[in-house]
N, C-alpha and C positions, 0 to 999 in steps of 0.2 A: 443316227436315230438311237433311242434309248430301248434297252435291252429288256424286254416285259418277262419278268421272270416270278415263279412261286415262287417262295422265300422258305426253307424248312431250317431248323437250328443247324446253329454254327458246328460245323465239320471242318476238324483241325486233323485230321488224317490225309490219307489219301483221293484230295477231293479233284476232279477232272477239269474244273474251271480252272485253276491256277496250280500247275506244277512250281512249288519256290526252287529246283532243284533246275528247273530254267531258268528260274529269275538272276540267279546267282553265276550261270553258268555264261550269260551277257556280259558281266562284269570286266571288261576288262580295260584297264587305265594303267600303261606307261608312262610316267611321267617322264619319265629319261628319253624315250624316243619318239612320242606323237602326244598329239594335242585329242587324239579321239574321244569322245565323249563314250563314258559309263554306260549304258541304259540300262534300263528292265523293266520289263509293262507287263499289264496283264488287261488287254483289248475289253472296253467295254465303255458305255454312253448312262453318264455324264464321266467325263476322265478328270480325276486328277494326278499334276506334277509334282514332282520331290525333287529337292535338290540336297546337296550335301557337299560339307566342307570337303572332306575327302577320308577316305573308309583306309589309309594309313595313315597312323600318326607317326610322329619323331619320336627317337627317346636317347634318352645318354647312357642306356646301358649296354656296354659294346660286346660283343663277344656270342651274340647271339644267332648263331649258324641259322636257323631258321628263318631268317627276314627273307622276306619276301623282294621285298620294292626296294628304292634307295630316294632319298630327298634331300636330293643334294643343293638344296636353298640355303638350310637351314641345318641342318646335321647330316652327320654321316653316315651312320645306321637307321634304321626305323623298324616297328612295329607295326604290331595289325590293330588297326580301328576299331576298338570293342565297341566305346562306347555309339559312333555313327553305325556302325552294323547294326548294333542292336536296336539302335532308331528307325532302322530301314525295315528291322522285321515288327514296330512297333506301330507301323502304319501300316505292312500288310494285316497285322492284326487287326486292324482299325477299321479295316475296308470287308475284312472278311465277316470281323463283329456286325456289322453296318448291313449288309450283305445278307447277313441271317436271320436277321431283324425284323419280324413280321410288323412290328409296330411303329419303322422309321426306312421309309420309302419303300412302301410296298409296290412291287411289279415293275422295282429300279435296278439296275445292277452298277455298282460303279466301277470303274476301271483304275487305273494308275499309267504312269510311267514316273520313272526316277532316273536322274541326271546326277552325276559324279563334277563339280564345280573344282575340285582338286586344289582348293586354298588360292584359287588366284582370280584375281579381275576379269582377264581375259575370258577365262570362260566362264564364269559368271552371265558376261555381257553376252557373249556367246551363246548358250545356253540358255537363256534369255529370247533371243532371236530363234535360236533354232526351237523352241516347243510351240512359238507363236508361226513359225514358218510353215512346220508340222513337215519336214523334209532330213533328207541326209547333210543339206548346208542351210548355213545360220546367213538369212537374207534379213538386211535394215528394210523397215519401213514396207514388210510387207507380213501378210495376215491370211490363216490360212484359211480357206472356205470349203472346206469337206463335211462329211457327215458326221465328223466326231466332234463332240461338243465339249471344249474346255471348260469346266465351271472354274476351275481357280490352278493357283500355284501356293504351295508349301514350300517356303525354304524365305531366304538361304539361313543360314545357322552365325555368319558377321554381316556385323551394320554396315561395312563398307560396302560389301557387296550387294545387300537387301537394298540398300540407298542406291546403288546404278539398279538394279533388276526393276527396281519401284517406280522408276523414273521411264523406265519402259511401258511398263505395264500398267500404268497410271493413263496412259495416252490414251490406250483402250478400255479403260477402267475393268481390266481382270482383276478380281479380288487376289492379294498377295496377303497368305498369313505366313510369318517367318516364328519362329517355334525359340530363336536366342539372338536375335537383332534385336541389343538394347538401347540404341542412341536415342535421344529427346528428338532429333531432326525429325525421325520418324513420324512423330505428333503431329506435324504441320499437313492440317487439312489442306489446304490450300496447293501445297506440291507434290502430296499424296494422298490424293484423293480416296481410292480404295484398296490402301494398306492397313493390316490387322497382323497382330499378334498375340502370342499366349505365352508371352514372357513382360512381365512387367516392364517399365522404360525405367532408365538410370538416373532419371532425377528423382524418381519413387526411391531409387535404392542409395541416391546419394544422400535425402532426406533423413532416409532410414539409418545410415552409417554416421549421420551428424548427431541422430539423437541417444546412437550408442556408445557415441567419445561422451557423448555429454551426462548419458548418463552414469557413465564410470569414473564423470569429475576429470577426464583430460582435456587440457588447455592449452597442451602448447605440442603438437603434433606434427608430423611431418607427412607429406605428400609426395606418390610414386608414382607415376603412371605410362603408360607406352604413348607413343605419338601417332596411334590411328585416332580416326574418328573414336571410337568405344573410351579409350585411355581418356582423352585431351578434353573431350565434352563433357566425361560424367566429373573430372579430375577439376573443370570448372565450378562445375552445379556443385559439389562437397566445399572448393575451395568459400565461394560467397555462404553457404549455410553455415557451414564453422563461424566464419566472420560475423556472422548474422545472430548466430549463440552468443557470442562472446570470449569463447576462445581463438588463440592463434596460431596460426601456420608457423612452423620453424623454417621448414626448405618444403619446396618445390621440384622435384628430379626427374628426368625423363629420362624412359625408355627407349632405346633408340631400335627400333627393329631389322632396319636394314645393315647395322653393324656388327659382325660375325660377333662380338662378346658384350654386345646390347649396352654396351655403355658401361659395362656392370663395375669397372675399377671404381672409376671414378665413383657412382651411386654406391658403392658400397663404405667409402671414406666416407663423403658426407653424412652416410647414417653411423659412423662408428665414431664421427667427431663431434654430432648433434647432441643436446643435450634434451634431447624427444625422444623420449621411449615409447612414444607409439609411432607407429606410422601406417598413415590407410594407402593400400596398392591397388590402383584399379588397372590391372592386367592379365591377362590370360597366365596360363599357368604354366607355356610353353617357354615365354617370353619373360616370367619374373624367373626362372631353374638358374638363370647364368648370375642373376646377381645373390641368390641361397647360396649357390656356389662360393661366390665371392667371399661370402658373409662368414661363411663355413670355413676356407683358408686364413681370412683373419683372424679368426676364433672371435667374432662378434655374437654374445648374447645377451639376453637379459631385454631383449626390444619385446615388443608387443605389438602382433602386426593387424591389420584390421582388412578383411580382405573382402574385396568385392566379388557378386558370385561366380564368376567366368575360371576362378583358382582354388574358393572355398570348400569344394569335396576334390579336388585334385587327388589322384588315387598314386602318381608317381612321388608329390611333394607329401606326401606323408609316409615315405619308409623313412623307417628306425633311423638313417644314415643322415638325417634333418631334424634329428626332436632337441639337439641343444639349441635350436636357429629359432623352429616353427612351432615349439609346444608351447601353449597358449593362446595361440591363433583363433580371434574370433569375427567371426563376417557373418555376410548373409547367404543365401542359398537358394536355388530354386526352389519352392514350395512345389511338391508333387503330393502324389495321390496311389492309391495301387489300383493294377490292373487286374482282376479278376480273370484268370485263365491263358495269362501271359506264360508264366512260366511253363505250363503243358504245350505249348505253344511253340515257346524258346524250344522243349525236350525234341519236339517232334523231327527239330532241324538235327538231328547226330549223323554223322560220318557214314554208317553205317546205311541210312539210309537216302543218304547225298552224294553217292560215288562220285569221285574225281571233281569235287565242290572245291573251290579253292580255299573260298572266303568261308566256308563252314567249317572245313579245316581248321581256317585260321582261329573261330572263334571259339571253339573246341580249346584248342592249344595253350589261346588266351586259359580259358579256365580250368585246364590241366592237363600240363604237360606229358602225363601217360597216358592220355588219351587217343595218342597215335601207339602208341607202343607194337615191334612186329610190324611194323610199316618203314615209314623212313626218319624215324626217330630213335633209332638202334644205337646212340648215345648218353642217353640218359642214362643217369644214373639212378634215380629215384624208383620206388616199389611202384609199380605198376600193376599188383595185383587188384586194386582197389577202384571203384568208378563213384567220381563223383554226383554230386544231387545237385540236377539242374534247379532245381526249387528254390535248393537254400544258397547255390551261387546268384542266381538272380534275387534271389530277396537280399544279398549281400548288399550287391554293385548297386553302383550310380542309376538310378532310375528315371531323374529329372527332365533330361535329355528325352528320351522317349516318352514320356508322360506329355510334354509339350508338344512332340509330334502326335499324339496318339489325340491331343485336346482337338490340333488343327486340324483333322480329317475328319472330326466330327461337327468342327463347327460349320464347314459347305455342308455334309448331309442336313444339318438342318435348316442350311439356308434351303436347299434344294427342297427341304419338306415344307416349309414356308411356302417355294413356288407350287407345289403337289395340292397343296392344300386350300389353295386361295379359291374364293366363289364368284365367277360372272357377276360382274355391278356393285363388289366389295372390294374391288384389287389395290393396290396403292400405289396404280399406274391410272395414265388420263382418263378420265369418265369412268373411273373404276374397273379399271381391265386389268387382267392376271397375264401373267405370264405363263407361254407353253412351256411345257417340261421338256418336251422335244425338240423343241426349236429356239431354245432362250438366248439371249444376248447377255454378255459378260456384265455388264452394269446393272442389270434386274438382278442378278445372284447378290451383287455386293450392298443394291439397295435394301435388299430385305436380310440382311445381315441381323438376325435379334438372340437371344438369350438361349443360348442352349443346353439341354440336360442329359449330359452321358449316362446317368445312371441317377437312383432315386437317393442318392445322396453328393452327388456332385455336379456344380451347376457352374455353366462359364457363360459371362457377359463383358461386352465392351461399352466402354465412353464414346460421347460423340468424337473422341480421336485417335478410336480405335485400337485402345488401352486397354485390356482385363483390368482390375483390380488386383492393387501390388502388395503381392501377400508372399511372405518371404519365410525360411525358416532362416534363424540363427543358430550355425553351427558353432561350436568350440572345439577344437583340436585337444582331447586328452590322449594320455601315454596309454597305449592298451597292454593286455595281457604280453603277447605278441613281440612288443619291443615298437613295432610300431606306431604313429598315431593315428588316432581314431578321429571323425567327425561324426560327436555327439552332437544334436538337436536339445537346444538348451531352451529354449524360447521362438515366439511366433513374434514377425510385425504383419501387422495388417494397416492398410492405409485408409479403410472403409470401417475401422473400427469405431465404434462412439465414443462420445465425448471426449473424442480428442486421443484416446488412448493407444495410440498407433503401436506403438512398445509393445503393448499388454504386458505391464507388467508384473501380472499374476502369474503370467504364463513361465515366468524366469527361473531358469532350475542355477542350482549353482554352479560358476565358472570356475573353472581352474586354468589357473594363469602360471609362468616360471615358478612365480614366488606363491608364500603361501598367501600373500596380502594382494587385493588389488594393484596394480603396479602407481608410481607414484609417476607423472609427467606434465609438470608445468614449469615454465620460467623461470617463476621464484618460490621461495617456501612461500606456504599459504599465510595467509593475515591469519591470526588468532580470534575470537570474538572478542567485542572491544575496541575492534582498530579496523581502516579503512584503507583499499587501495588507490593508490596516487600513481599514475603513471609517469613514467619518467620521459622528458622528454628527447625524440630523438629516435626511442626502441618502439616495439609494436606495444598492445595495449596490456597484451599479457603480463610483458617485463615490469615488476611495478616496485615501490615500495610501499612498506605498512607502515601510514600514521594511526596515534591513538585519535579516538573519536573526538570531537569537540565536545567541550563541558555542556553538559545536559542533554547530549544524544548516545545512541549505542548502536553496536551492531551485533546480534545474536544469534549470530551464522560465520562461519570461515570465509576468507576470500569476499568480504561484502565489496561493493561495488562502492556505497557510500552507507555512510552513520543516517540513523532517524530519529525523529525525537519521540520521547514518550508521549502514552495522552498525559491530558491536564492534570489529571488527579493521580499519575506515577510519576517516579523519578529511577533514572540509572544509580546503578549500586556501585562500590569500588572501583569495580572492575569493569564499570558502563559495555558489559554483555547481557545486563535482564533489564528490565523496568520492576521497581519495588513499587507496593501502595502510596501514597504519601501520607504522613500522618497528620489530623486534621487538628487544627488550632486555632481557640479562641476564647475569651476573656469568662473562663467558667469560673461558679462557685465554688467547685473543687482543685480550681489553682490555689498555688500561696498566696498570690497579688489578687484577684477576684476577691478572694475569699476573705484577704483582709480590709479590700474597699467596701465590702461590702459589709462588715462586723461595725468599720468608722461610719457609715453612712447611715444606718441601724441607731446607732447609739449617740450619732450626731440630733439624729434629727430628734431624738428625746430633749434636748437643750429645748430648743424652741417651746416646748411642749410645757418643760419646767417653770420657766421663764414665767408662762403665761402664768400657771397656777398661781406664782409667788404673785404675780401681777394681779391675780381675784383674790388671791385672801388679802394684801393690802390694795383694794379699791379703793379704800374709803381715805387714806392719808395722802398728804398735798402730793407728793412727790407722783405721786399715780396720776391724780387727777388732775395734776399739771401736764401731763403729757399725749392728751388725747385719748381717752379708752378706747375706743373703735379703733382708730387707726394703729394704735397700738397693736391690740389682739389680730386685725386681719394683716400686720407685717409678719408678727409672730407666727399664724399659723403657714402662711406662703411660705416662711425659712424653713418649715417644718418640710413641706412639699419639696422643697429646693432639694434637701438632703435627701428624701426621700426616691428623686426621682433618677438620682444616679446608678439605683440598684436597676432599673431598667435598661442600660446600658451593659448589663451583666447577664450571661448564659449566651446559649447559641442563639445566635443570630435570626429571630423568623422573620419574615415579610410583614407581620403586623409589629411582633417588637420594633422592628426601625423606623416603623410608622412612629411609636407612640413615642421612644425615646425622646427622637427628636424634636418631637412639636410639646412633648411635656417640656422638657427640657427650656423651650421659648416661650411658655404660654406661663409656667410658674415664675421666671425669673423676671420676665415682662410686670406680671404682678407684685412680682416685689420690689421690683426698681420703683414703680410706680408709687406705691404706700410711700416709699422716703420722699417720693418727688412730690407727694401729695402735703406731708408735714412738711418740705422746708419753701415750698410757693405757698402754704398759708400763712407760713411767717414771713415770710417778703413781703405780702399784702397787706399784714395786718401792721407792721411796721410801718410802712408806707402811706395806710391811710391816716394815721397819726398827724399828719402834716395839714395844716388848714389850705381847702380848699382841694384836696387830692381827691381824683376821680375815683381811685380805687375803693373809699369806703363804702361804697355801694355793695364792692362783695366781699364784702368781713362780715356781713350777714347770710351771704348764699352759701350752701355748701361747696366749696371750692374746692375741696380734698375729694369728694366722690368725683367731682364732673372730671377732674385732673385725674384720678383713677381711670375712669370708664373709656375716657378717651384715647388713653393709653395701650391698654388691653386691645381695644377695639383696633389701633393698626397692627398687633404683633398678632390677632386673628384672621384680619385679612391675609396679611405676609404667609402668614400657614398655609392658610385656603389654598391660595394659588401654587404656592408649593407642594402643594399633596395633589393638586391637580394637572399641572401642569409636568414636573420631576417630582416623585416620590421615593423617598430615600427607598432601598433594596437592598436584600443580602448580596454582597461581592465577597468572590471568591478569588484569594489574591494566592497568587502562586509566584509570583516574584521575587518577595522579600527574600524567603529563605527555599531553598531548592528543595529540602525537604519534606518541608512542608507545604497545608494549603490553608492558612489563616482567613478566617471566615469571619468577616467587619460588615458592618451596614455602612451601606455607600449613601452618599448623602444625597446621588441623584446622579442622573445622566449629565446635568447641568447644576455644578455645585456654586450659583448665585445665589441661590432663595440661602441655602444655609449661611451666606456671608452678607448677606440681607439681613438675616435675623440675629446674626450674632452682631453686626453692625447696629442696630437698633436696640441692644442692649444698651450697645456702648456709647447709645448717643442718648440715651434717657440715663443713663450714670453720669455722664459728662454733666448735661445741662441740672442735677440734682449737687451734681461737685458744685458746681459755679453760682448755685442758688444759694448755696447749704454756705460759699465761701463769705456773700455779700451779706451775712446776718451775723457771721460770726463776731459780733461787737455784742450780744445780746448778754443779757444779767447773769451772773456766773449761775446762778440757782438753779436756773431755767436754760441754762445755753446746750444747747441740743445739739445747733448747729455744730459744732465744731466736733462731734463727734460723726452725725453724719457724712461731714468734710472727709475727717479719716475713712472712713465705712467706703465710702465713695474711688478714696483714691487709691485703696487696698485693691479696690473691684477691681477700679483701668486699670490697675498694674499687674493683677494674676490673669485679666483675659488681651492684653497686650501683648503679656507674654508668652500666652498660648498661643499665638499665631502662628509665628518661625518656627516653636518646638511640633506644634500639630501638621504645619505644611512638612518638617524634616523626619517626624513619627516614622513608621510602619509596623504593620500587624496590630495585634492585641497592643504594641505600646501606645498608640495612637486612642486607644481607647482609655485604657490606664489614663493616661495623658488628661482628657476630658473632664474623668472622673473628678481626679484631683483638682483640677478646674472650677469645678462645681462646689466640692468639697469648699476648697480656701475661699471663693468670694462666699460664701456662703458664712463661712467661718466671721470673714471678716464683718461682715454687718452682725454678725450676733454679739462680737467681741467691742464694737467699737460704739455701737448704738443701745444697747441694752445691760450689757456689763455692768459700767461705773451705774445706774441705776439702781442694778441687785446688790451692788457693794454697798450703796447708802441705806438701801432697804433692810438687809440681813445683819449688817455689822458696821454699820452709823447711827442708826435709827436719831439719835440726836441730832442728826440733820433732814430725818425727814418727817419737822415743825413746820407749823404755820408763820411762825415769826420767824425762822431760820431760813425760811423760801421766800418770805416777803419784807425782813428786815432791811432797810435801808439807812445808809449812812446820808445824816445832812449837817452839812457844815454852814455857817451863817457870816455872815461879812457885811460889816457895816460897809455902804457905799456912800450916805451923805444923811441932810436932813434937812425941814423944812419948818417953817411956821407954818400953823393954819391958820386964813385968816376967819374972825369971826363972822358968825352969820345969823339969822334970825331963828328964833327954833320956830319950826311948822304950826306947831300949837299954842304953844306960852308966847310966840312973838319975841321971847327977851334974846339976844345972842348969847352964844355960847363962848367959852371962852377958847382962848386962843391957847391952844397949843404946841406942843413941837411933834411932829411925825416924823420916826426914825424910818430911815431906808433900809431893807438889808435885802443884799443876797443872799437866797438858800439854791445850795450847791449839794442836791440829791446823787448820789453815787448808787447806779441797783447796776453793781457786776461791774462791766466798764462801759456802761454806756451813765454817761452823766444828764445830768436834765437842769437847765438853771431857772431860777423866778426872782423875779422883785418882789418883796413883803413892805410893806406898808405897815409899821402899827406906833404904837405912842409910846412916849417911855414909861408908863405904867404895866405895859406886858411883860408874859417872860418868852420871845419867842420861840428860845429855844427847846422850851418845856411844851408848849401849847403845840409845836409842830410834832416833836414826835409825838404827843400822844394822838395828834392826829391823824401821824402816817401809820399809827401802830391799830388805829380803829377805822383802816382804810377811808378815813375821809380825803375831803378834794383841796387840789390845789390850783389854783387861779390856772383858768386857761385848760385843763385838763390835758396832763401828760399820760398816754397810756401806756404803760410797761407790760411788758409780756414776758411770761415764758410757755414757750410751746403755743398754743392757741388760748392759753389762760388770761383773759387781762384785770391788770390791777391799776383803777385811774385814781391818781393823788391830788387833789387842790387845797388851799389854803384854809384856813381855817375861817371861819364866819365870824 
């Protein structure tokens, strides 16, 4: 039954419930000659158990007349257990704090007893049985049913052992919190069911240790660990995260524990032939001494060791006699906490007031050897006038150890005030039932296991697998004052930290390492930026070599994995480590080439312009009004537009510019093909109807040159239409051509058909005007047009022919250039071929541009025969006339090369040769009417009357 007591403040003196000067006085554990368990309790309801490795430790420093004990497992001398001592009295503190507590189980008192496990299995297991047997012998499978109420067990302080104790006490579901049991197994609900701890699990810290090679850039590391459970599981969980970084393991070495010199030859070659200057050790700190040893006779340094926390504040591996081996040693660490009134606590245990205390003695001793002085220490040598401060030896020492004992005795009180506290018809047992205080069952204590707060700034809670949160300090081993080294706290991991930031890497003070530099440890030297690594095949991934980047990617970091490309509008520099701008290009005004297209295109299209005027101030002379004036003037002004519309093709590129370029571009030159195609079908026609009985002279009076225009025009406006609606040319952004750049052209469409459409459609209305313009050219030199259109024509297919292969093989701005000139020369060529020789007769023949000089014709006369006539009556007088002779001749009219023949008929009284040219000279007719043309002009000749 539970012990109803007033609670008044903690009394750390001479209090009558608990003499520690008995507790200690129990102690008694011969390894050498019995198996008897340790105890020491202090009787009270609800109890808890302690267990403990064992309160002597080994050590290799021989010569020490004071030893107590002997541990002849493992060494040959031993010392006294500071640090589990002072655990032992970190939970009586715990109990007594708790105890005095008005405000965490009031009217409770709780008890203890504590068990001596002495490093071995056996009595672990033992020990195990015997607190659940509750007797002098450890009975299996039996449970004890007295009045004293176990709420739980603390301990053991190794995984191996917490893993059997667990698997006991799992059966009955007693809550087991172990205070330095880190194996992952542990986590496993399902085989330990109500196991708890206040030491983080090793896949927390193996985590932890990956992301601290990682972040000091080591890749190529080596691996140590002893062969318990502890070494072998956490040495796994480190081994796959490494792998899982991206860095690589060198070697793998085991610690061998059951071998008098732990393996240590051999693990100490392998680290002295590796070419891994780090290496992480997940081993106790008893068990890594043989192979510092080692390392130390070889004179192996310059390693960098990474240590797990079970070695990390080791108080023996850091004397002076290790700092060329272990100085720069960085790991993790128990994260603790201070205890408020501990150290008065610790003082209260002196010599003085623990007569004939063994282990007070001992711990005394531990912390200054004048301490016995006048007793049986009458060796020493050292002043002994002086008494140490227990304050600032315990603010010195290792405190983690106890702080984790100190966490677990408080986390039952507050399971137990959970049970205290629960209300009839709110419980979190069936139908809402609470648990009695005084009568509880081991599994109510572990189900209400929740959050608990030692004090109003430290607060401990578990996962559902019975995991605190892994919150670690990082120590660094510096060289202290002293000669020996020190563990500084450089940095905090937290695994509960946000946004991922487990490191904290704020928290990081600086390290000092052998060297004064980061140490360097990977495979190979690093890639430089600019180059990538290739692993070799055959080695691990680490071993690599560095190629440079492929053309057009970079990498702008050491060690890159692989090269990436820039975006679209950068490029890699020399030394493909950065991405530069790229610089943008295209057919501007303030190029040399823009700038000159665009001055000839300016000053081209004046030409046409010229042309025209000279064309209105001689209107009125044959040579003009031989040529069509309308169709004239509207060819003339289209060439103008022609030239014109090249300048559109020029500046940057907008989403309407490419609009209009292109459909100007087809809708002006449409119109100009059209005008020639219009003058050389009305000279086919009008030719043509000439012919007796030709259907065509019906339209030598329609306008044929507009409907031939309009109808023309009207398909190269559809062609558009659907082009602008269906694909409408776009600014593209070409980054191809040249890597530097990003030349910026109007695409002529997601679907570039409509543009081979409409430049096809030029070039079938220049064709079918070549082939009109070829069947006339027989026409009067005067008036022969055709044969200039002919050239005009074949100038055009030969400059957009050959823009085809050059425009498909173009890029960038030359593809525009390209175009231009394009435009330029057919453009050129109809003004040169069709209008020219005109201005040349106009401005500097004018002698040929007459009336009789356009319409003079040669006719030659040839007699072919002759005839009599015979006589006939005259109509009026009745008398006949007389009989004459009627001369035949051929006249053989030559107008240009087209000749025209006639039979004449006259008497030999005529002159025919006189009488016809002045006929043909005053445009009269000649028999039959031949109609001669030039251009749409006709001049009909017949005979004389």
């Amino acid at each position: 039954m539970a012990e109803n007591q007033t609670k008044n403040g903690p009394d750390f003196g001479n209090k009558a419930e608990i003499n520690r000067a008995t507790y200690a006085d129990t102690f008694i554990c011969n390894l050498i000659s019995s198996f008897e368990f340790c105890v020491t309790s202090f009787g009270a309801n609800p109890l808890i158990q302690l267990t403990f490795l064992n309160l002597e430790k080994p050590t290799l420093h021989k010569g020490d007349s004071k030893c107590r004990l002997k541990y002849l497992v493992v060494f040959e001398l031993c010392r006294f257990g500071f640090d589990y001592y002072q655990s032992l009295q970190a939970m009586m503190f715990a109990v007594e704090e708790i105890n005095a507590r008005p405000d965490l189980l009031p009217n409770v008192t709780l008890g203890f007893q504590s068990f001596d496990t002495c490093a071995a299995m056996r009595r672990s297991v033992e020990g195990t049985l015997w607190m659940l047997s509750s007797g002098n012998k450890s009975i299996p499978n039996y449970q004890w049913k007295d009045k004293t109420l176990l709420a739980g067990i603390v301990g053991d302080s190794g995984s191996t052992r917490s893993i059997q104790m667990a698997h006991i006490l799992g059966l009955y579901r007693y809550p087991q919190v172990s205070y330095f049991a880190t194996s992952p197994v542990l986590s496993n609900r399902n085989q330990f069911p109500s196991f708890f701890r206040t030491i983080p699990s090793d896949e927390f810290q193996s985590r932890g240790l990956t992301q601290l090679v990682k972040y000091f850039g080591w890749s190529w590391v080596g691996l140590l660990a002893t062969d318990d459970d502890y070494g072998q599981l956490g040495i796994q969980v480190i081994k796959q995260e490494i792998s899982a970084s991206g860095a690589c393991v060198a070697f793998v070495e085991t610690i061998v524990i059951n071998l008098p010199n732990r393996n240590a030859p051999h693990v100490a070659k392998v680290i002295k032939e590796s070419t891994a200057n780090v290496v992480v050790v997940y081993s106790s700190a008893f068990s890594f001494m043989p192979v510092v040893e080692e390392m130390l006779r070889l004179n192996v340094s310059g390693k960098i060791w990474v240590a797990s926390e079970s070695w990390s504040t080791s108080a023996f591996l850091s004397n002076k006699r290790f700092k060329e081996i272990l100085i720069g040693t960085i790991g993790f660490a128990i994260h603790s906490e201070k205890m408020p009134g501990f150290a008065e606590f610790m003082d209260s245990l002196h010599p003085s007031k623990c007569s004939n205390n063994t282990f007070v003695d001992g711990f005394w001793e531990q912390l200054d050897p004048c301490i016995l002085c006048g007793t049986e220490n009458t060796e020493t040598t050292q002043d002994c006038t002086s008494r140490v401060n227990i304050e600032s030896s315990i603010g010195k020492s290792d405190l983690r150890l106890s702080f984790n004992v100190y966490t677990g005795v408080y986390t039952f009180a507050w399971a137990l005030q959970s049970l205290l506290q629960c209300k009839p018809g709110k419980g979190p047992f069936h139908n809402g039932e609470c648990a009695n205080i005084s009568s509880f069952q081991p599994w109510q204590v572990s189900r209400d296991y929740m959050p608990s707060t030692i004090n109003e700034n430290m607060h401990v809670f578990f996962n559902d697998k019975g995991d605190p949160p892994a919150v670690y300090d990082i120590v660094n081993w510096k060289l202290g004052a002293s000669g020996n080294l020190e563990q500084v706290i450089v940095g905090i991991y937290n695994s509960s930290a946000p946004h991922g930031n487990t490191l904290m890497e704020e928290t990081l003070k600086p390290v000092q390492f052998s060297a004064s530099q980061v140490p360097y440890s990977k495979c190979n030297p690093s890639c430089p930026s600019g180059f990538q690594k290739v692993t070799i095949p055959g080695k691990p991934t680490c071993c690599y070599k560095c190629d440079p980047c492929p053309y057009g990617e970079i990498s702008n970091h050491t060690d890159a994995v692989e090269c990436h490309q820039c975006s679209w509008d950068m490029w890699p520099n020399d030394k493909q480590d950065t991405c530069l701008p790229r610089s943008i290009e295209y057919l501007s005004y303030n190029d040399p080439m823009g700038a000159s297209l665009a001055a000839i295109a300016l000053l081209s299209s004046l030409v046409p312009v010229c042309i025209l005027g000279i064309f209105f101030y001689h209107r009125t002379t044959p040579i003009v009004r031989a040529n069509n004036w309308i169709l004239s003037c509207l060819l003339l002004v289209s060439l103008s537009f022609c030239f014109l519309c090249a300048l559109t093709f020029i500046g940057y590129p907008r989403p309407e510019m490419c609009l209009l370029c292109q459909v100007a571009f087809g809708m002006v030159f449409a119109f100009c093909i059209s005008c020639v195609l219009a003058k050389t079908i009305t000279v086919v026609i009008a030719f043509k109807a000439t012919k007796p009985g030709s259907m065509l002279r019906k339209w030598s009076m329609i306008k044929v040159s507009y409907s031939v225009m309009g109808l023309c025009v009207l398909i190269q406006i559809c062609v558009c239409v659907m082009w602008l609606t269906f694909s409408p040319p776009f600014p593209d952004y070409d980054t191809q051509t040249q890597s530097v750049l990003i030349i910026i052209i109007c695409n002529e469409g997601s679907s570039k058909v409509f543009f081979w459409i409409m430049l096809g459609y030029l070039g079938l209305l220049a064709t079918i005007s070549f082939i009109f313009a070829f069947l006339v050219r027989q026409l009067p030199d005067s008036f022969n047009e055709a044969k200039f259109i002919t050239f005009s024509m074949l100038a055009f297919l030969s400059v957009w022919v050959s823009f085809v292969p050059a425009y498909l093989s173009a890029r960038g701005k030359n593809t525009v250039a390209l175009e231009i000139f394009a435009i330029l020369s057919s453009s050129w060529a109809l003004v040169i071929c069709i209008f020219f020789p005109k201005c040349l007769i106009i401005l500097f023949q004018p002698d040929k541009n007459s009336r009789e000089h356009v319409y003079s014709l040669k006719v030659k006369l040839r007699r072919i025969g002759r005839r009599r006539e015979q006589s006939r009556p005259n109509s009026k007088s009745g008398k006949r006339r007389k009989k004459r002779e009627i001369i035949v001749q051929r006249v053989s009219i030559r107008y240009g090369r087209y000749i025209a023949h006639e039979d004449v008929e006259h008497s030999h009284l005529q002159e025919p040769k006189k009488s016809l040219a002045l006929g043909l000279r005053t445009s009269s007719h000649i028999k039959g009417g031949v109609p001669l043309l030039w251009s749409p002009t006709f001049v009909e000749i017949t005979k004389i009357k």
